[in-house]
Each structure stands twice: as C-alpha cells, then as structure tokens.
C-alpha positions, 0 to 999 in steps of 0.5 A: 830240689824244693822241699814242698813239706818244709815249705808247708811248715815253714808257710804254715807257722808264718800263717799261724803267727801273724794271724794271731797278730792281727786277730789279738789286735782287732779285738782289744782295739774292738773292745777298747773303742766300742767298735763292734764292727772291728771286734767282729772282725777280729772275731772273724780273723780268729778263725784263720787261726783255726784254719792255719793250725789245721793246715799245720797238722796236715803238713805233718800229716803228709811228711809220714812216709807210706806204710803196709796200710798207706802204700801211696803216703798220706798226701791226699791229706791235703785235699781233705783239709782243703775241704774243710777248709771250705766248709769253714769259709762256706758257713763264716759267709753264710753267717755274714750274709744271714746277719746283715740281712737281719740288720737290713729289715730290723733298721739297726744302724752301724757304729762308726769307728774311732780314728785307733779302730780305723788306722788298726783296719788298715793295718789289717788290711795290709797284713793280710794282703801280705799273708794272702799273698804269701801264701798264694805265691807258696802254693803255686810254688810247691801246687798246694791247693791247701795253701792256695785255699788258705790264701783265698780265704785271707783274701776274703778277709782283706774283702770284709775289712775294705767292705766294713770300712766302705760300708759305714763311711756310706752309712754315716758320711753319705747317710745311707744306713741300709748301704752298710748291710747291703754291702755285707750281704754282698760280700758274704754271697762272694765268699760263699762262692769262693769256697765252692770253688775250693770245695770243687777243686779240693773233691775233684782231686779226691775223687781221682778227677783232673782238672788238665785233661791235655795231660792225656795227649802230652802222654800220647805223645810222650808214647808215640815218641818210642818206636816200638810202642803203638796205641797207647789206651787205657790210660788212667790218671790220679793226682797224689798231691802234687803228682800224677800217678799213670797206668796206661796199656801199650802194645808192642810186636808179639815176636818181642822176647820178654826182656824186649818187652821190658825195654820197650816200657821202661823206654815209655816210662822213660818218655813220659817223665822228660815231657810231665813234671811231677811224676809220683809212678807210672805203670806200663802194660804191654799187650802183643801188637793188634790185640783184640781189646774188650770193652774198657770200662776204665781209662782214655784213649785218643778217641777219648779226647775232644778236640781240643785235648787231641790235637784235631781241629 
C-alpha cells in the first residue's frame, strides 16, 4: 500500500532542498561574474523555493485526518495549492514576457556570461531536469496534480535557462541582438500557457468536475454486473484527492424485503470498487423496480453520455 502523504513529504523536502541548492548557486555565480542574465535566473529559481515550501505545508495539511467540521478530510488542499501554484507561474511568465518586450524596443543588448556562469547553467540545467523529473514521476505515482504542477513548473525553468543561454549565443555569436528578447518573450507566452493548464485541471477538480467521464460507463457496467440491480441513474461523481466519491440511484424488485435490498447495494458497492481504483466512498440508493422518476436536475445516466463514453457507435 503506497503511502501518498509520506511520498508528498518525502518529494517535497527533495523539492525544497535542491532548489535552494540550485537558486543559492546561480546568484552568488551571478553576482560574482557581472551576469545579470544567471542572477535573473537564480532570481527566478528562488520562487521554487516558495513554491516547494507551500507544497510542504499542504501535505501537512491533507494528512489531518477529518473531523465534525471536515467530514471528507482536508485533501482538496491540494487543488487549492495547485492553484496558487498557478498563479505564481502565471504572473513569473507574465513578467519575463513584459521585460523582454521593454528590451526589445529600448535596444538594450544581453551580457554574455563568463565560462563559471555558463558551466553553473548547465548544471542548473541538469538538476532541475532531475528535480522535474522526479517529481513528475511521484506525482503520477500517488495522481498529484500539486507534484505534477510543480514538475511543470521546474520544467519551465529548464525552458528559461536553455533559452537564456540560446539567446545570448544568437545575440553575440551570430549578431543578432534583438533574437535574445524575442526568445524570451516566446518563452514567457509558454509559460503562461502552462499555468493555465494547471489553473484549468487544479478548478476543475474544485468545482466537483472530472476530466475522465468514461468512469461513468465503467460504474454502469460494474452495476449491470449485479443481477438484481437495474438502471443505474443519478449518478454523481467528485474527486476527494486522488479519489472518487460515488452516489448513484439503482432500482431493484419492489417485492424485496429490507435486508434484500441491502444486499443488493452492498453487492453494487461491492462491484463498482473490483472495476474502479481509488475509491474514497460510495453511496447507493434503491428505489422500487419501474418507479416514476421526476425530473433530475443533478447526476448521469447512460442517456447522458455521448457516444464515446456510452459504448454506442
């Protein structure tokens, strides 16, 4: 059994660790080279620190286990941080693409770096491809949009070095100046688009959305499995973390006594959690076989579901 908060801490710590390495690197080679161009970087790195730590506290925040007041634990936490997270990544994008557009029409031209500047990049470089790496692998592991966010974040950074050091060797190799602006206006347009992504992905699960609507004809299915149960509808899903949390409406023979009924649920529950991972709690109504529905204003039913999800052609 993987033990997802101790992952967060453990991947966080690593996170937090080795971008202080990295950031305290880049700004004393900045400051003792004259490269403005490295010290912006380290500058820049800096914020992952930020970032690390508050990933650090939210996964202290969702191993709080829930209470009268949070009755579903705290685990939405993480969607919350992955928003800010975006935010941050948003406006350090916005930012690059404002300055270099300022360097592009005042003419100022880069600083080449000095050999200790460059060979600090390039360790930069590396490292944080292994810190992206990292953490992206983690949050796959343990389905962390927070860690996935923060890889991606990392990524961009691997991003703004290559493009600082692409930049000036166009600038003053090939005698392009205005190429090294251009490049990071370029780069700062892709990292505002990939926080929006995050931005998207982290409120989606806020709002109580899913991205995988198939799950709804794998619960079907897992219902229709169960001899006694018939047209599964009012289905309703919401992402706790990691996890689903199901509610769904099912009806079963009217002439059934009350402990029947129940073993008819159970049996549902039962099912749906052999064909869905990563279950938080299901919830199963049973209505009497043919019953006359009112309109429902909430949840899905097969009629719901476009083709694709539905299994009709």
């Amino acid at each position: 059994m993987i033990d997802r908060r101790k992952i967060l801490r453990r991947t966080s710590w690593i996170s937090v660790t080795g971008n202080v390495v990295l950031s305290l690197m880049k700004v004393i080679t900045g400051l003792w080279s004259g490269s403005m161009a490295v010290l912006s970087d380290g500058l820049d790195s800096a914020t992952d620190v930020v970032t690390s730590a508050i990933i650090l506290f939210t996964s202290s925040v969702i191993s709080r286990p829930p209470n009268s007041k949070y009755v579903y634990g705290r685990e939405k936490a993480e969607s919350i941080a992955s928003t800010i997270l975006s935010f941050v990544i948003f406006f350090m994008g916005c930012q690059i693409v404002i300055s270099s557009v300022e360097r592009i029409f005042s003419g100022e031209s880069g600083e080449l770096p000095s050999l200790p500047a460059i060979w600090v990049t390039v360790v930069s470089i590396a490292g944080k491809l292994l810190l992206s790496w990292y953490q992206f692998h983690q949050g796959k592991r343990v389905e962390s949009s927070m860690l996935k966010a923060n890889a991606i974040n990392m990524r961009n950074d691997v991003i703004i070095s290559g493009g600082v050091l692409a930049g000036l060797i166009c600038t003053f190799l090939l005698n392009i100046p205005v190429l090294d602006p251009v490049i990071a206006a370029v780069i700062g347009v892709y990292i505002i688009w990939s926080a929006t992504g995050i931005f998207r992905e982290a409120n989606l699960v806020l709002m109580d959305g899913i991205s995988d609507t198939s799950v709804y004809n794998r619960i079907i299915e897992a219902v229709e499995r169960v001899p006694e149960a018939f047209n599964p509808h009012r289905i309703r899903l919401r992402q706790i973390g990691n996890m689903y949390n199901i509610v769904l409406d099912i009806e079963a023979d009217g002439g059934l006594s009350l402990t029947e009924a129940h073993r008819v649920a159970q049996d549902v529950e039962n099912s749906i959690k052999s064909h869905i991972e990563n279950i938080y709690d299901i919830v199963v109504h049973v209505e009497p076989k043919g019953a006359v529905h009112c309109a429902e204003k909430y949840g899905v039913s097969r009629k719901d579901l476009p083709a694709e999800d539905s299994g009709e052609s």
